[in-house]
N, C-alpha and C positions, 0 to 999 in steps of 0.2 A: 226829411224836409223839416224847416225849422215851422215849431204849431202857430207862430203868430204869422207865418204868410200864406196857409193855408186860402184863405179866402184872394188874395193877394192872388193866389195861381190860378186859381179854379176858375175867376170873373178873367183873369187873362187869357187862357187857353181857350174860352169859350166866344170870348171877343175876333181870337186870330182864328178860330175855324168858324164864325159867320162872316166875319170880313172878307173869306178865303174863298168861297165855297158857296155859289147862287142856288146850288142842289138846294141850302139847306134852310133858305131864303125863301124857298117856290114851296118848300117842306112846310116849314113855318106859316107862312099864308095859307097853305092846304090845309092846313091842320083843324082848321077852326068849323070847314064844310064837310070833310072828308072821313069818313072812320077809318080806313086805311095811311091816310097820312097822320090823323091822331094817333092812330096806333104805334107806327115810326117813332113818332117822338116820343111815345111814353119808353119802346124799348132801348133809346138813345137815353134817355136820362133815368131810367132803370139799373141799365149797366155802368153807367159813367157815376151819376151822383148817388145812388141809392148805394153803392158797396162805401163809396168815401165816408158817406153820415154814421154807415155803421161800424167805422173805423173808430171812431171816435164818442159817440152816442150809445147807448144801452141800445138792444135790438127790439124791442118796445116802440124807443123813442127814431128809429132811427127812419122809417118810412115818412113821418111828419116831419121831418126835419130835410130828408130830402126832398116833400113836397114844397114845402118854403122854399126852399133854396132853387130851386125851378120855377117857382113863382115871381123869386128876385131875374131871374137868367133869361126867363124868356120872355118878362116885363120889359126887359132892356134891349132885348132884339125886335122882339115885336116894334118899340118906339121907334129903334133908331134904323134897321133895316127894312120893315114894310112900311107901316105909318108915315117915318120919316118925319116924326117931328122936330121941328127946328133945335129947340135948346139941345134935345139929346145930342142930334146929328152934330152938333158946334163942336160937341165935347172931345176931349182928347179920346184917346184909349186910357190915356194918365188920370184923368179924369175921373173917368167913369169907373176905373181900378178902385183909386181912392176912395169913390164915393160908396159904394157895394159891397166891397172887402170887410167894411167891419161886420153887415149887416150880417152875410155869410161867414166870418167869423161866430159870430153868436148864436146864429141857430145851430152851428157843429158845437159850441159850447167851447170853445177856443177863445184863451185872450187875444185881446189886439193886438198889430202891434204898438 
């Protein structure tokens, strides 16, 4: 995979399995009362973004950097899937690709593109 679309993949993948998927929707809502469904998500973004970060990051640095990087992913679902805030919701999937991408670029420590 070319390093500057990393971010590019990771906010897209992540965009077409909450758009996909109301499991992960009712997940996400639950998450916040629930230590069972907290727990769900940490083993989903455990296994998915904590091996990525340390792909690419010293293994030091790579737990904090997958924390960020879930802090961008699940800010943006939270918004635009439960909350349902207007601006996010408007946005494309193009959009909100562009807008994230670099962020998650930089904390894997990856140029842009």
């Amino acid at each position: 995979m070319d390093r500057t679309q990393v971010g590019r993949s990771l906010v897209r993948h992540f965009l077409e399995r909450w758009e996909g998927d109301e499991a992960l929707v009712v997940l996400l809502r639950s998450s916040a009362t629930n230590e069972e469904a907290a727990q769900r998500m940490h083993e989903i973004f455990g296994t998915q973004i904590q091996p990525l970060a340390a792909s690419f990051v010293s293994a030091e640095q790579s737990r904090a950097r997958a924390g960020l990087i879930a802090t961008q992913i699940l800010g943006m679902a939270l918004c635009r899937f439960v909350l349902r805030l207007p601006p996010v919701v408007e946005m494309t999937r193009d959009e909100i690709i562009d807008s994230l991408a670099p962020t998650i670029q930089r904390y894997l420590g990856l140029p842009d593109a």
